[in-house]
Structure formats: structure tokens, C-alpha cells
N, C-alpha and C positions, 0 to 999 in steps of 0.2 A: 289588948289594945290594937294589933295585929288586923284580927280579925273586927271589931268593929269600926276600925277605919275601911276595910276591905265594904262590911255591910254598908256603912257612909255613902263608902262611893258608887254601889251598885242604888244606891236608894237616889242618886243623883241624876242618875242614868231619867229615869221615870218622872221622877218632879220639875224636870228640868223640861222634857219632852210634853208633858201634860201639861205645864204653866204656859208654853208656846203655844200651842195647838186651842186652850180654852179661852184663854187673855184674846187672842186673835179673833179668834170666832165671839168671843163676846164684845168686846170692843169695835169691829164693824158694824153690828148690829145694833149698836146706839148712836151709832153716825148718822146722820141726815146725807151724809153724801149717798151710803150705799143706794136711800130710796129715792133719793131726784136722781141718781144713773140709771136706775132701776125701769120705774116712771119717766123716763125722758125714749129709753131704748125699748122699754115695751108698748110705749104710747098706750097703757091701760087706761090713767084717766080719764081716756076720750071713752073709754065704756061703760062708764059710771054714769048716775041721772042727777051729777051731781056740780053746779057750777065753784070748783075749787081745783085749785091749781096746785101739780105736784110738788113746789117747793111748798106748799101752805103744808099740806099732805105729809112730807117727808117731814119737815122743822117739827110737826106737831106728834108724827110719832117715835123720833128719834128720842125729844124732848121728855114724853110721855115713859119710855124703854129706861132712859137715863135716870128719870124718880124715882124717888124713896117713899114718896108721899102715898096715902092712902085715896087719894082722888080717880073719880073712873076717868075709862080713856075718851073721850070723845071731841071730834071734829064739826066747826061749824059751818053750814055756807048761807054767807049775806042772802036776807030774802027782804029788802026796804030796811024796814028798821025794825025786823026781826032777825035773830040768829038760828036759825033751823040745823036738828042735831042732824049729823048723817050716819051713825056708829047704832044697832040698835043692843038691846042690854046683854043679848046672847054673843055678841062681837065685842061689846066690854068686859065681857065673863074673860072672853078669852083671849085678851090682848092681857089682861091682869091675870093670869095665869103664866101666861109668855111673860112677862115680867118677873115674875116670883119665882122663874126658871133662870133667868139670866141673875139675877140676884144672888139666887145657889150657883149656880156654875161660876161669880162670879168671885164668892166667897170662896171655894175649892181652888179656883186659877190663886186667888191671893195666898190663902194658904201654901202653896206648891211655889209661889215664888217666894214666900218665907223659910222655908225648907230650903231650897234653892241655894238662898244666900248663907242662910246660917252652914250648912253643908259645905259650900264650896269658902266660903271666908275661913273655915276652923279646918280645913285640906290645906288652903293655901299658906295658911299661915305659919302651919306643921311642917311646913314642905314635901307634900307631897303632888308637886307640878307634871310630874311625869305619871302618877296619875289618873288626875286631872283632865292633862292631854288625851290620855287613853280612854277615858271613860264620854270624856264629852264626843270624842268620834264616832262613839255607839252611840249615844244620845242626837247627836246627828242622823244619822240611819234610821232610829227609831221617830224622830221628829218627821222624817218624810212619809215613813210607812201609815204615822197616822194622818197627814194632811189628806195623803193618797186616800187614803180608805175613809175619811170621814167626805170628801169628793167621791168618789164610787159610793157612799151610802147615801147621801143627798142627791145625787144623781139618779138611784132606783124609786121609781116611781112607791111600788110596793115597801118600801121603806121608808119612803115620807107619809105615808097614807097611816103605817105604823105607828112612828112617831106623833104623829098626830093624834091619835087614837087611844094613847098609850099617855102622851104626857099633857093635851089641851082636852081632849075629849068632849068638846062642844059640840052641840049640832047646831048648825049658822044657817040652816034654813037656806031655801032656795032665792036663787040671785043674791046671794049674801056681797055687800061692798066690800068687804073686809077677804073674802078669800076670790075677790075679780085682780084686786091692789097687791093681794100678798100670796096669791097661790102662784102655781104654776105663769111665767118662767122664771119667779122672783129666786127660785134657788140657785138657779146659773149665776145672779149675781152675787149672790151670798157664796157660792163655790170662789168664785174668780176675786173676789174682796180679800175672804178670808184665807187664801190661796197667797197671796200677795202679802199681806199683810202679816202673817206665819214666815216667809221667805225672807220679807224683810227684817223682822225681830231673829231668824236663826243667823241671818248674814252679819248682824252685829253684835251680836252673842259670838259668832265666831269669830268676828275680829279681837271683841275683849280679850276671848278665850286667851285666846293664840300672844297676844302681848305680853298678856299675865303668866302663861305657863313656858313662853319659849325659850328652850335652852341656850343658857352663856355661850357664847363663842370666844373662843382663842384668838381665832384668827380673822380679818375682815376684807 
């Protein structure tokens, strides 16, 4: 028993650090806010041949990122009393690609917060708070190491180009509107979102923590 309480708690360390770091990163990227800050501070829309405005823009692919539904992705702009697409089929290939990635990653975050809890509920219950305490400290450290480094990995150029390559693998054709909107500098803002939004799920994980596991006092 010993020892699988001991494995429990080093498996917490890990699910715990990985449900923050993926939750985070996938949940900015189906916000509409990250692309109207995005598009507002890159002023990209103004390079597109395209009359549509970046909240139309963001609403339409946060909305799109957020579905479950097997519909392509595509954006319209009023032309009379026509709708004219602006996304072409090789830019829907791979925004539904991008999709069917944050769906997996999104599945593994939920997984790793089921673990999470089941793990830390059947510690805590046991009393094993002190623990707890000790393990979430390293879980802490290790939640920074990956924020840091999944920021140093979006930050190299040669590592985006990778990942690209590796998990959407489209070729978008030249002046593609889909990599003017979402290439280069949109990952500074996916850094600085999901930077934030990891900072603030560990600062309140670390508050729970610490109510749930801190030791009685004597004296006050």
C-alpha cells in the first residue's frame, strides 16, 4: 500500500502539471478574445483583400475551433447580396486538422484532470496532506519548466515551421489569407495568453492546495 500510495503521488506530480500546461493552451485558442488582440495589435486584417473585420474574423474562428461538428471552416464577406467565401479548400483542410488536434489535446488535458482529482481526492482523504504539500511543490516547478519551454518552443522559428509540417502539413499556396491572419506574429500572442492563463490556473490550484493540505496549528 506503501508504495502505491508513494507511485499515486509521483503520478500527480505529472497529471497535474500536464492538465495546466494543455487545459491552458487549449482553452486560449478557442477564445475569440486571443484573435481580436491578436488582429487588433497586428493590424493584419488591413493585409488581406478582404472586406471583413477582425471581430467577424475572431467570433467566426474561435466558434469554428470550439465545434464538434463536421462542418468546414469558412468565412464570409458581404459582396451585395452575395456572400463570397474567403478560406480556400486547402485553408479548410487545415484549420480542420487544427481542430482534430485541439480536440486530442483536449481529450488528454480532461483525462489528466480526471486523474488529478481521482488521485489527489483518494491522498486526501487517506491523509496523506503532507504529501500532497510535498508533491504539489514539485508540481509547481515542473508546471513552470513546461510553460517556459513550450514558450522557448513557440518562440523558435525552426520549431514552428516543424510543427507545422509535422502536424497540419498543408501546403496553403502563395498569399495564402489563413497564414497572413495566423502565421507569424500570432504566436507571441498565443505565448503571452497561454502564459497567463497557465499562471493563473497554477495560482489557484495553489491556493486550494495549501487550505486543503495546511497543517493544524496549536497556537494562533
Amino acid at each position: 500500500m506503501h508504495k502505491f500510495n508513494y507511485f499515486c503521488s509521483v503520478v500527480l506530480i505529472f497529471t497535474l502539471s500536464l492538465m495546466i500546461v494543455i487545459l491552458s493552451s487549449n482553452l486560449v485558442l478557442r477564445a475569440s478574445t486571443i484573435y481580436t488582440y491578436h488582429f487588433n495589435d497586428s493590424q493584419v486584417m488591413n493585409q488581406i483583400p478582404y472586406s471583413v473585420t477582425g471581430s467577424q474574423m475572431a467570433d467566426d474562428i474561435a466558434s469554428y475551433l470550439s465545434s464538434f461538428s463536421g462542418k468546414d471552416f469558412q468565412v464570409y464577406e458581404d459582396n451585395g447580396i452575395y456572400r463570397d467565401p474567403v478560406f480556400t479548400a486547402e485553408e479548410q483542410q487545415a484549420m480542420g486538422k487544427a481542430r482534430n488536434i485541439l480536440n486530442i489535446e483536449l481529450a488528454i488535458g480532461l483525462l489528466c484532470l480526471a486523474l488529478t482529482l481521482a488521485i489527489y481526492i483518494y491522498l486526501w482523504k487517506n491523509g496523506f496532506k503532507e504529501a500532497l504539500l510535498n508533491r504539489y511543490r514539485v508540481s509547481v516547478a515542473v508546471t513552470l519548466v513546461l510553460l517556459i519551454g513550450q514558450g522557448v518552443g513557440w518562440a523558435t522559428k525552426a520549431f514552428r515551421s516543424w510543427a507545422y509540417d509535422f502536424f497540419i502539413g498543408v501546403d496553403l499556396g502563395k498569399d495564402s489569407t489563413l497564414e497572413i491572419i495566423l502565421g507569424d506574429p500570432f504566436y507571441k500572442t498565443y505565448i503571452l495568453f497561454a502564459s497567463i492563463l497557465g499562471a493563473i490556473l497554477l495560482s489557484v490550484l495553489t491556493y486550494i492546495n495549501y487550505h486543503l493540505t495546511k497543517p493544524a496549528r496549536i497556537f494562533y
